[in-house]
DSSP file (Angstrom, degrees, kcal/mol; ACC not computed):
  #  RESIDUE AA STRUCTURE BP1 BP2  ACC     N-H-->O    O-->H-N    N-H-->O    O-->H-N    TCO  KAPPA ALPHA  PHI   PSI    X-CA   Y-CA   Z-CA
    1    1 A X              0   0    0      0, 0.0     0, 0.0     0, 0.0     0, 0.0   0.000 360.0 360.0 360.0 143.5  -28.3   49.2   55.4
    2    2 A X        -     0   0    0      1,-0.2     2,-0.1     3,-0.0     0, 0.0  -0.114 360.0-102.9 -63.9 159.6  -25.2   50.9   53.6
    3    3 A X        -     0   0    0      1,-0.0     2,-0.6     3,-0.0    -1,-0.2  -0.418  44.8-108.5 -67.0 165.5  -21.5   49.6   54.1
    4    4 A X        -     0   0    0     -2,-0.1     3,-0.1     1,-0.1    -1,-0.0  -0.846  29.5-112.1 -92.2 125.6  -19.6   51.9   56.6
    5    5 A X        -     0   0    0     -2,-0.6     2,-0.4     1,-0.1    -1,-0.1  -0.021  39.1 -99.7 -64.3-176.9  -17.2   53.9   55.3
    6    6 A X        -     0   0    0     -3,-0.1     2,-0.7     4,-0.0    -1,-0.1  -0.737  45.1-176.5 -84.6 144.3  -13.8   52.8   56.4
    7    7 A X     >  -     0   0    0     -2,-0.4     4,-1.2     1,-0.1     5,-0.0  -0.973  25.6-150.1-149.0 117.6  -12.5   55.2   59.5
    8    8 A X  T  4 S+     0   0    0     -2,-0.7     4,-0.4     2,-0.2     5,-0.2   0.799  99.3  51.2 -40.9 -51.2   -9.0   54.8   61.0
    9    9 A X  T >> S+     0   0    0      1,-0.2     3,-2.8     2,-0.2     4,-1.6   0.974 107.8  46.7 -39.1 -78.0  -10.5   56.0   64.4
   10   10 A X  H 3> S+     0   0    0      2,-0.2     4,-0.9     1,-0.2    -2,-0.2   0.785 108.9  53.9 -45.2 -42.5  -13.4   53.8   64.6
   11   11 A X  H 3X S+     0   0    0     -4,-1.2     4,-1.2     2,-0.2    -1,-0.2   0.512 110.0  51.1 -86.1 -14.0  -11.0   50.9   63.7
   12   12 A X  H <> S+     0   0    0     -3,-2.8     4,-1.0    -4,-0.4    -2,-0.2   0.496 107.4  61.1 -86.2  -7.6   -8.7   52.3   67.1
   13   13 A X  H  X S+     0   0    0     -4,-1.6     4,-1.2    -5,-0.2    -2,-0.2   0.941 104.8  38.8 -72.8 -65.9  -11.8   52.1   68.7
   14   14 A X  H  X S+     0   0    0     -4,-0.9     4,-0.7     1,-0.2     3,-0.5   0.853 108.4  60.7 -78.5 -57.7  -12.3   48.7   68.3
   15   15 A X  H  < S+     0   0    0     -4,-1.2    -1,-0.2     2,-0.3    -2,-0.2   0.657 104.7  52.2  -0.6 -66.0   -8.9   47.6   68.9
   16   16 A X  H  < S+     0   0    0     -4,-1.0    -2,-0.2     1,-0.2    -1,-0.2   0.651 109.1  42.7 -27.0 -59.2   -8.9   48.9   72.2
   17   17 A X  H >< S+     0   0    0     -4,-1.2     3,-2.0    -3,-0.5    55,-0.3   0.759 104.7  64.7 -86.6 -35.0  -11.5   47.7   73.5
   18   18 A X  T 3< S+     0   0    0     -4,-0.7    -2,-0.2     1,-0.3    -3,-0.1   0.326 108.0  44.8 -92.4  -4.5  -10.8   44.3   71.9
   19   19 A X  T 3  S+     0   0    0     -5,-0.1     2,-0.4    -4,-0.1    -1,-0.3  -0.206 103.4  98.8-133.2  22.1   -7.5   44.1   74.2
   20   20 A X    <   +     0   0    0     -3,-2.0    52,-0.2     1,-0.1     3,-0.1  -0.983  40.9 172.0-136.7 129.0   -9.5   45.4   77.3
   21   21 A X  S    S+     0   0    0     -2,-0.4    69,-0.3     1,-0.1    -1,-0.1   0.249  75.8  60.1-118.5  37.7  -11.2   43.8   80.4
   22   22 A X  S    S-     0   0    0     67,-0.1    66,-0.5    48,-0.0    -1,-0.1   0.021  98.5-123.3-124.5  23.4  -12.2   46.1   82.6
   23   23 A X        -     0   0    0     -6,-0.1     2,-0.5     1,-0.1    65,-0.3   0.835  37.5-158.3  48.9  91.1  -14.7   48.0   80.2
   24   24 A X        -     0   0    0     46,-0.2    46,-0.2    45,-0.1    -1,-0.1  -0.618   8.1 -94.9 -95.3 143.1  -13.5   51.3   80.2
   25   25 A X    >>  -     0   0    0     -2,-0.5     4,-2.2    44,-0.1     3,-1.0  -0.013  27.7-115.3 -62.8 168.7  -15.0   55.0   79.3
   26   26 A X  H 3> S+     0   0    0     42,-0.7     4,-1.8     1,-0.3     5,-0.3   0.965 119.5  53.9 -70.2 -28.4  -15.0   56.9   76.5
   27   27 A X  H 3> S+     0   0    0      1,-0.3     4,-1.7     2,-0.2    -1,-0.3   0.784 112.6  40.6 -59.1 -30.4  -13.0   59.3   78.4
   28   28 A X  H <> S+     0   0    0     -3,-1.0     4,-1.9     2,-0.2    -1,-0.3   0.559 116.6  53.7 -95.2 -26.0  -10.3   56.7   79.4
   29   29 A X  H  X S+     0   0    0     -4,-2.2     4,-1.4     2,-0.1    -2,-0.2   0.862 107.9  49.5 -79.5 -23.8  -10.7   55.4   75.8
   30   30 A X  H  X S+     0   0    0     -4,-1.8     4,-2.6    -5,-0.3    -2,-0.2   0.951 110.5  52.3 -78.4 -73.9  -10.1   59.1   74.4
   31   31 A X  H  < S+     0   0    0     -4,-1.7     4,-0.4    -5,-0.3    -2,-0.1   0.829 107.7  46.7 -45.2 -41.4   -6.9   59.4   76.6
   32   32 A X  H >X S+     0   0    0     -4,-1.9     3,-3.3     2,-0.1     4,-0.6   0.972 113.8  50.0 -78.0 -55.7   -5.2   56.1   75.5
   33   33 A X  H >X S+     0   0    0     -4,-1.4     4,-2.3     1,-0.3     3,-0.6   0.783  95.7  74.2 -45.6 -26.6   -5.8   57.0   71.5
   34   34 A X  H 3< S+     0   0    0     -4,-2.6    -1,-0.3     1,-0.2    -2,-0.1   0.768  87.3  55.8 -58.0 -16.8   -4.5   60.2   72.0
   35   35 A X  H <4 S+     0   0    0     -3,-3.3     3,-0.3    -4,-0.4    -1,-0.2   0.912 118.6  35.8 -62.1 -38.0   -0.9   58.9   72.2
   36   36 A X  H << S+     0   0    0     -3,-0.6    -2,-0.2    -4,-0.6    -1,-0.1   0.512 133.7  23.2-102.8 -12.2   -1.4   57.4   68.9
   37   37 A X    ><  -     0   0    0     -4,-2.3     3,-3.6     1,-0.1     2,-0.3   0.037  64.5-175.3-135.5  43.2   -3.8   60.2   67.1
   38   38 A X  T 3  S+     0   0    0     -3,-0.3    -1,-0.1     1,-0.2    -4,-0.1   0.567  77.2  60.1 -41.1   2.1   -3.0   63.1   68.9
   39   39 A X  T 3  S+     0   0    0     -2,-0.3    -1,-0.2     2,-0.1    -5,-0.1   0.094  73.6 130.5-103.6  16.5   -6.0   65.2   66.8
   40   40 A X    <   -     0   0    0     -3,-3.6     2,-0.3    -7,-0.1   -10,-0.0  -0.272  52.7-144.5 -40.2 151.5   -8.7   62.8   68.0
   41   41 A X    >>  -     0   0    0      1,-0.1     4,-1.7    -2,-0.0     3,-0.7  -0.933  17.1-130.7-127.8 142.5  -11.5   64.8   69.4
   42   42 A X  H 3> S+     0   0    0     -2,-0.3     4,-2.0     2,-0.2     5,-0.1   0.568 111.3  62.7 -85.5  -1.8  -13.2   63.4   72.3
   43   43 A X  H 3> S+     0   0    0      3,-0.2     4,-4.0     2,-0.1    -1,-0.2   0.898 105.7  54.8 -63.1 -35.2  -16.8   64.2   70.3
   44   44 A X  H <> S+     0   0    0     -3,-0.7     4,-1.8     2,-0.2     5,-0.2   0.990 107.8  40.9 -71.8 -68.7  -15.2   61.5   67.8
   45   45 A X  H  X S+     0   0    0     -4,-1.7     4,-1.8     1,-0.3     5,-0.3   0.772 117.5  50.5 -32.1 -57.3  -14.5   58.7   70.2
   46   46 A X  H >X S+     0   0    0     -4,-2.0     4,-1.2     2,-0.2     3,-0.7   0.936 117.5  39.0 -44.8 -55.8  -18.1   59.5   71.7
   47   47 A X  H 3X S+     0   0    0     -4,-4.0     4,-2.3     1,-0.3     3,-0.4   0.904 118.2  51.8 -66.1 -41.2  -19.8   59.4   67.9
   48   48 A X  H 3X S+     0   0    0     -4,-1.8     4,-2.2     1,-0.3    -1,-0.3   0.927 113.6  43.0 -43.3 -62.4  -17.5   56.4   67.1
   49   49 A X  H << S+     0   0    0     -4,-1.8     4,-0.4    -3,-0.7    -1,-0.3   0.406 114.7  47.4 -85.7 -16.5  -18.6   54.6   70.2
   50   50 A X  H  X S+     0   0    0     -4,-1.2     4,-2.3    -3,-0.4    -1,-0.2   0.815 108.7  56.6 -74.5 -53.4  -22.3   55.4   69.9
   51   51 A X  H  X S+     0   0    0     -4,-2.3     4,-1.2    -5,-0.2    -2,-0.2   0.788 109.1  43.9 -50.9 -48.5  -22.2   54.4   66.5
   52   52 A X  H  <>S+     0   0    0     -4,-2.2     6,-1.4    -5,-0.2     5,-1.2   0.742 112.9  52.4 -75.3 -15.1  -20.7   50.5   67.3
   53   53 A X  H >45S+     0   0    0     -4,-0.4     3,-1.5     4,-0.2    -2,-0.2   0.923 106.4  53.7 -83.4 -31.8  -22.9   50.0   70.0
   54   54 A X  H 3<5S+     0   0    0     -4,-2.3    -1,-0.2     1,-0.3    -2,-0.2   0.727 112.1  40.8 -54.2 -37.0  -25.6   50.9   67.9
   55   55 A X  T 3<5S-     0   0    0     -4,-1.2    -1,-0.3    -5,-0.1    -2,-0.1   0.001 117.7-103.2 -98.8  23.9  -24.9   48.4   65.2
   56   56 A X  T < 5S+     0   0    0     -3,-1.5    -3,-0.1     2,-0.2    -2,-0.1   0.503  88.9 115.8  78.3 -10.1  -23.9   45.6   67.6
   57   57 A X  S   <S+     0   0    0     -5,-1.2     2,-0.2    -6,-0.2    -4,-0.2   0.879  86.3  13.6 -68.2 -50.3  -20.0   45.7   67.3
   58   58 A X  S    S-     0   0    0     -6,-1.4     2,-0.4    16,-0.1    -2,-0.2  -0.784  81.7-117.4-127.8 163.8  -19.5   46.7   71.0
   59   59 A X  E     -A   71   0A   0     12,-2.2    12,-4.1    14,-0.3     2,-0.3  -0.833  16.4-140.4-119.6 137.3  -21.8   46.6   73.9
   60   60 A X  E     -A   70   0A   0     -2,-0.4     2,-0.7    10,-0.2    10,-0.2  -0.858  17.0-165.9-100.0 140.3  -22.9   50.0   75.9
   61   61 A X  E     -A   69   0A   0      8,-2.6     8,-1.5    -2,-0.3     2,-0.1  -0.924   6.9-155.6-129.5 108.2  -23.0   49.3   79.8
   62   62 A X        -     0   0    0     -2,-0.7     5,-0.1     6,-0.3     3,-0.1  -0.485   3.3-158.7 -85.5 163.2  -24.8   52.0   81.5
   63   63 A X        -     0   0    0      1,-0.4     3,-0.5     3,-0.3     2,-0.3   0.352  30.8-121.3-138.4  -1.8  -23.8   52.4   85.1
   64   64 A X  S    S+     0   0    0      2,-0.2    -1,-0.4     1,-0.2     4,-0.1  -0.617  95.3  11.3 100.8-128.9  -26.7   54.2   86.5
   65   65 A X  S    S+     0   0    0     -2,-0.3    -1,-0.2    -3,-0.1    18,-0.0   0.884 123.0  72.6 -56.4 -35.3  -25.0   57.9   88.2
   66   66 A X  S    S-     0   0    0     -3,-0.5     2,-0.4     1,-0.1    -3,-0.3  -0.039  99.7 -79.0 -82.7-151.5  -21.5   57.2   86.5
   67   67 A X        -     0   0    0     -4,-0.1    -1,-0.1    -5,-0.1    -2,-0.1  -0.649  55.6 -89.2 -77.3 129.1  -20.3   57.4   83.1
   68   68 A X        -     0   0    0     -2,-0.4   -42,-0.7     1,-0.1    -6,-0.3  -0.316  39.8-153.0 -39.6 115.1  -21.1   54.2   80.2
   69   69 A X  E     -A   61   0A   0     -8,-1.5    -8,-2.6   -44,-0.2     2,-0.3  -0.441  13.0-132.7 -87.6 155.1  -18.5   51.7   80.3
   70   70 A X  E     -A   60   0A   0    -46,-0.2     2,-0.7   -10,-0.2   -46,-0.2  -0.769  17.1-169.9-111.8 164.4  -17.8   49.5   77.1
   71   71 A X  E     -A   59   0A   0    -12,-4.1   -12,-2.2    -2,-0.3   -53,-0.1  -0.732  16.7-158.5-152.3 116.8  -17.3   46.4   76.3
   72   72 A X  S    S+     0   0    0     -2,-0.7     2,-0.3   -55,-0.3    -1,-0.1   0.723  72.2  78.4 -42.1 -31.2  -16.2   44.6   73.3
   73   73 A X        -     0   0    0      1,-0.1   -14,-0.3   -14,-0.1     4,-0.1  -0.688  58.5-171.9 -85.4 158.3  -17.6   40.9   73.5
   74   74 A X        +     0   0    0     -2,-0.3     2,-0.6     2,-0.1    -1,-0.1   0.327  44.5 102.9-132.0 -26.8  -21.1   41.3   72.5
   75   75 A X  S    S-     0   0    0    -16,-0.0   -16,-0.0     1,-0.0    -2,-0.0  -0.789  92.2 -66.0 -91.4 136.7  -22.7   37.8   73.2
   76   76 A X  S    S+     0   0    0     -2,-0.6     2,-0.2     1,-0.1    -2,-0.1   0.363  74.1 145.5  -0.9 145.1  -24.7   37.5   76.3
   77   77 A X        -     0   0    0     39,-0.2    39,-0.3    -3,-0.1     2,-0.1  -0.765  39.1-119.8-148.3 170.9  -22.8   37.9   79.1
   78   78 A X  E     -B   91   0B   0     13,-0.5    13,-0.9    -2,-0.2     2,-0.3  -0.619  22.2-152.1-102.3 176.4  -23.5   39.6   83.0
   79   79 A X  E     -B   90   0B   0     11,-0.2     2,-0.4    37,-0.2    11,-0.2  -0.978  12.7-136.5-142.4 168.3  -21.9   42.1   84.3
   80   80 A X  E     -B   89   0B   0      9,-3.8     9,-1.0    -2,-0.3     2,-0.4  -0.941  27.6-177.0-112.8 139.6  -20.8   43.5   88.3
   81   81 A X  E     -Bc  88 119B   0     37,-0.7    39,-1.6    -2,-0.4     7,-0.2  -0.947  20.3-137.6-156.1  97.5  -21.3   47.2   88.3
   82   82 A X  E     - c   0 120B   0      5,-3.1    39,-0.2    -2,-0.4    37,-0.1  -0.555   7.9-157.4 -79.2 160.0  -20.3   48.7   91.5
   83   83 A X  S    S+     0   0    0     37,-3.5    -1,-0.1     3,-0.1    38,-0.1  -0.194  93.4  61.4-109.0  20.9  -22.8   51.4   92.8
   84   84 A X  S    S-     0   0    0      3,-0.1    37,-0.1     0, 0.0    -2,-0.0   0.567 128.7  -1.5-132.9 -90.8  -19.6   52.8   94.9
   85   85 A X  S    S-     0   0    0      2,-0.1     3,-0.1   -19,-0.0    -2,-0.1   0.642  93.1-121.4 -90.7  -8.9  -16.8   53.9   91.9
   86   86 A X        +     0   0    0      1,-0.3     2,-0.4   -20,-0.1    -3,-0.1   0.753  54.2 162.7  78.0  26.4  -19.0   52.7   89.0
   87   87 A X        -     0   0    0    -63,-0.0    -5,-3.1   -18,-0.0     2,-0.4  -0.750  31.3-142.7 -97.7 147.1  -16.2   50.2   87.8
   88   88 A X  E     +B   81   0B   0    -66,-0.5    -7,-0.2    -2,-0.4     2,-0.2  -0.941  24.4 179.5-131.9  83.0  -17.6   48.0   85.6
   89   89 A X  E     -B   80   0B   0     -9,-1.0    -9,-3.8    -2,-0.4   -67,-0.1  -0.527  37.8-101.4-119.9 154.0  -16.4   43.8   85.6
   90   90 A X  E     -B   79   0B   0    -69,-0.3     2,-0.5   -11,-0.2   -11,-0.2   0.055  28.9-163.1 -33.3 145.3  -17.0   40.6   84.1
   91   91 A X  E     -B   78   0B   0    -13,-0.9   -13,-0.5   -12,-0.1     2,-0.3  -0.686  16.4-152.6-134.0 126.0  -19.3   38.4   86.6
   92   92 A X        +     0   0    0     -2,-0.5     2,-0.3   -15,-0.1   -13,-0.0  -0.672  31.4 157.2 -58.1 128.2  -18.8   34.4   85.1
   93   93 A X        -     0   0    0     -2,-0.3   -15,-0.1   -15,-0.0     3,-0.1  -0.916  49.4 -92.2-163.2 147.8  -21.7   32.6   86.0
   94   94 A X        -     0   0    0     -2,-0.3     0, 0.0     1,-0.2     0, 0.0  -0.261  67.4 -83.5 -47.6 148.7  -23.8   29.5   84.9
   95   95 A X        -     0   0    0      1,-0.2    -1,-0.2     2,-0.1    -3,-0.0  -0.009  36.7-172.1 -62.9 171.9  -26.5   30.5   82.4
   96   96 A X    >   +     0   0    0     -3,-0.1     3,-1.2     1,-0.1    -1,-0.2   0.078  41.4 130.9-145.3  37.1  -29.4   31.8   83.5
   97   97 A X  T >   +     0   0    0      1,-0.3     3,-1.0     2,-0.1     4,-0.5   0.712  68.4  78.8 -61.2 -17.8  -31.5   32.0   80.1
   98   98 A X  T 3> S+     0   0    0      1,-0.3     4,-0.9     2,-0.2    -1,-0.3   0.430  77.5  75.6 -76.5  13.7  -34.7   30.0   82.6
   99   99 A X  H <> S+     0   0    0     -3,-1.2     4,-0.7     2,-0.2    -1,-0.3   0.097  92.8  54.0 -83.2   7.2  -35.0   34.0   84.0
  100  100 A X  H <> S+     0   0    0     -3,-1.0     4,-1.3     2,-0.1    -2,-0.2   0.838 103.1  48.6-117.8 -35.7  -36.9   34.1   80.3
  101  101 A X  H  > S+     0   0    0     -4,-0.5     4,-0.8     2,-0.2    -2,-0.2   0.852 118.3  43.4 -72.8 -42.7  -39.4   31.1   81.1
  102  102 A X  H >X S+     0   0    0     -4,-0.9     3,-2.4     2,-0.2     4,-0.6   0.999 115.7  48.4 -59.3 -62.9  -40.1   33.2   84.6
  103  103 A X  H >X S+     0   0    0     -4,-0.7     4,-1.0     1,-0.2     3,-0.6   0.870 110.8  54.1 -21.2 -49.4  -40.3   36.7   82.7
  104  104 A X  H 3< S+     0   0    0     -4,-1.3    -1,-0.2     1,-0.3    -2,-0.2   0.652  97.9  55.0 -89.2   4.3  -42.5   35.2   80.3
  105  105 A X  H << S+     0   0    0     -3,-2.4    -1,-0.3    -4,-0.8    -2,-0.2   0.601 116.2  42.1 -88.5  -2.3  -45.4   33.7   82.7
  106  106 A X  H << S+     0   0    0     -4,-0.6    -2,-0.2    -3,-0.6    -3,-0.1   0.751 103.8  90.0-108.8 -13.6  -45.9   37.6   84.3
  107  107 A X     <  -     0   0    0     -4,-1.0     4,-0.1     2,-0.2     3,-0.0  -0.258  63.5-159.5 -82.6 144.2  -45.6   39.1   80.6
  108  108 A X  S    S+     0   0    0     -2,-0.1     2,-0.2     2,-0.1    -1,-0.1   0.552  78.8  66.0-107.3   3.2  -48.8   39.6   78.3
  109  109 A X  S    S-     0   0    0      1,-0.1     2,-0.2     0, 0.0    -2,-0.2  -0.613 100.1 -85.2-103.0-179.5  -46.2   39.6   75.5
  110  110 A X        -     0   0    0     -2,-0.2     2,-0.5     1,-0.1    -2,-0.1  -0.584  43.1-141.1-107.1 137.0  -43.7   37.6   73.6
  111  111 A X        +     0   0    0     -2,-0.2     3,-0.1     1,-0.1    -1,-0.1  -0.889  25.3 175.9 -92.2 119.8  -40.2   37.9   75.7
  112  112 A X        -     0   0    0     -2,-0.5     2,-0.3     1,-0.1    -1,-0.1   0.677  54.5 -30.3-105.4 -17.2  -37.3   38.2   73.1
  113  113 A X        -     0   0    0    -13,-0.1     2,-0.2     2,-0.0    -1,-0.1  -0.801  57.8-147.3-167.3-169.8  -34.3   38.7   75.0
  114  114 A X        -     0   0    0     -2,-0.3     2,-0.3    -3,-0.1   -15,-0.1  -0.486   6.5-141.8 177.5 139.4  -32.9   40.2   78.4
  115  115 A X        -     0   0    0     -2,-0.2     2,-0.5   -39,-0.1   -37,-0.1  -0.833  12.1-161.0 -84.3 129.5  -30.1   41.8   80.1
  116  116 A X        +     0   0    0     -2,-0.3   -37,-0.2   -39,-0.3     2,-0.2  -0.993  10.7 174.2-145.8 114.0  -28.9   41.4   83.6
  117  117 A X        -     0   0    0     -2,-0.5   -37,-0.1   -39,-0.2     2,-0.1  -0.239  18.1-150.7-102.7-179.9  -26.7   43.7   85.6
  118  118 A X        -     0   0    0    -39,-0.2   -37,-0.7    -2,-0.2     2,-0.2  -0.536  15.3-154.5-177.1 108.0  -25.9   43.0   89.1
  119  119 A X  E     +c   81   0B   0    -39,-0.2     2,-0.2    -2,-0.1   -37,-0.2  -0.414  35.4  97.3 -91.8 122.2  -25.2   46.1   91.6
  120  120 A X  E    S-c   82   0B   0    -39,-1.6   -37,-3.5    -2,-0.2     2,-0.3  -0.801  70.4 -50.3-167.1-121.4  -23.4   46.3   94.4
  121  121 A X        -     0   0    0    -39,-0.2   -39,-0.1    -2,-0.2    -2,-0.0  -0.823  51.6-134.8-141.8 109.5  -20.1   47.3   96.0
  122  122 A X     >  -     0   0    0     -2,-0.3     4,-1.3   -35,-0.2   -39,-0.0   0.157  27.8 -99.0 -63.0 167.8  -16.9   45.9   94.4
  123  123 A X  H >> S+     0   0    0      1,-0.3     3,-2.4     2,-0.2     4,-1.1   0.959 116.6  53.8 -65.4 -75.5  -14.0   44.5   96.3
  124  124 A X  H 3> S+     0   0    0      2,-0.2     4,-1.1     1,-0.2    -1,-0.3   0.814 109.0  54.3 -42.2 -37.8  -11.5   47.6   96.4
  125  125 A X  H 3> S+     0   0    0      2,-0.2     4,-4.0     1,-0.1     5,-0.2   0.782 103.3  52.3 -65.2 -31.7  -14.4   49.8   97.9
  126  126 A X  H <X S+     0   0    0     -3,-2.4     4,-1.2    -4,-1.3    -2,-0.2   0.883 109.5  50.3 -87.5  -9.4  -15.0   47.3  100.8
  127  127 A X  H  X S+     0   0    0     -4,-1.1     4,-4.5     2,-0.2    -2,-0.2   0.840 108.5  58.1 -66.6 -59.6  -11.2   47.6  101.6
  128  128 A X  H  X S+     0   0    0     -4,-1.1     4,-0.8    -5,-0.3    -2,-0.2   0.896 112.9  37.3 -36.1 -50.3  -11.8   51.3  101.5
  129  129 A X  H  X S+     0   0    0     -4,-4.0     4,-1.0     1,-0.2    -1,-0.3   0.841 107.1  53.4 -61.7 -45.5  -14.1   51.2  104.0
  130  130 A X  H  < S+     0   0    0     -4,-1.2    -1,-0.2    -5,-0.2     3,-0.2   0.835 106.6  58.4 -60.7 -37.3  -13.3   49.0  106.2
  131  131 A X  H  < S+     0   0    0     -4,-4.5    -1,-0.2     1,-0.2    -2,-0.2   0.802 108.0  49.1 -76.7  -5.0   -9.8   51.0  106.4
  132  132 A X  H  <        0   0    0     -4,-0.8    -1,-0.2    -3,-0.3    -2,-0.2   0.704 360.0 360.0 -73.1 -28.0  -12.0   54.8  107.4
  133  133 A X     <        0   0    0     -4,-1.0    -1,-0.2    -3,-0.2    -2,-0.1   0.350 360.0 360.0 -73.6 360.0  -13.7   52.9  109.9
């Protein structure tokens, strides 16, 4: 594989995210770089951000009906993904790599890896509710 050229963008990109923990969208990622590049394009952020997940520099966190959050750390971690506002959090947990010794007794292939989301409805939503009710 080639080098990458170097890209000022890409490199606000990364930055960004690298000073962020709530995984944000490219649309909220578009909004803060415009202060500092106001002729950013929101096609670039997307192709920028397609482009790092793709090569392993940042992680893409689909969210099911919203929009893909990102996320800069890139080794194994879980994540909390409300199914409510589609905000997208950390979840700290003991490992759980023995979900690859279960996987692999139901498999007829070699289990290399896995990802684990975990869906529900985040804290600030069940306040919401509770106060309509």
């Amino acid at each position: 594989m080639t080098a990458l050229k170097y890209s000022r963008q890409r490199e606000a990109i990364k930055t960004f995210l690298s000073g962020r923990t709530d995984h944000p969208t490219a649309d909220i990622i578009y909004t803060n770089l415009r202060e500092e590049y106001p002729n950013i394009s929101l096609g670039t952020v997307y192709r920028n951000l397609s482009l790092l997940a793709d090569i392993g520099e940042i992680q893409r966190i689909p969210t099911g009906s919203g929009a893909d959050h990102y996320d800069s750390i890139v080794k194994k971690h879980q994540h909390f993904i409300c199914t409510h506002c589609h905000q997208v959090y950390d979840l700290p947990m003991e490992n759980i790599d023995s979900i690859m010794e279960l996987a692999s007794k139901n498999s007829p292939g070699r289990i290399e890896s896995y990802l684990a989301n975990f869906y529900g409805i985040c804290e600030e939503c069940l306040k919401n509710d509770s106060k309509e009710e």
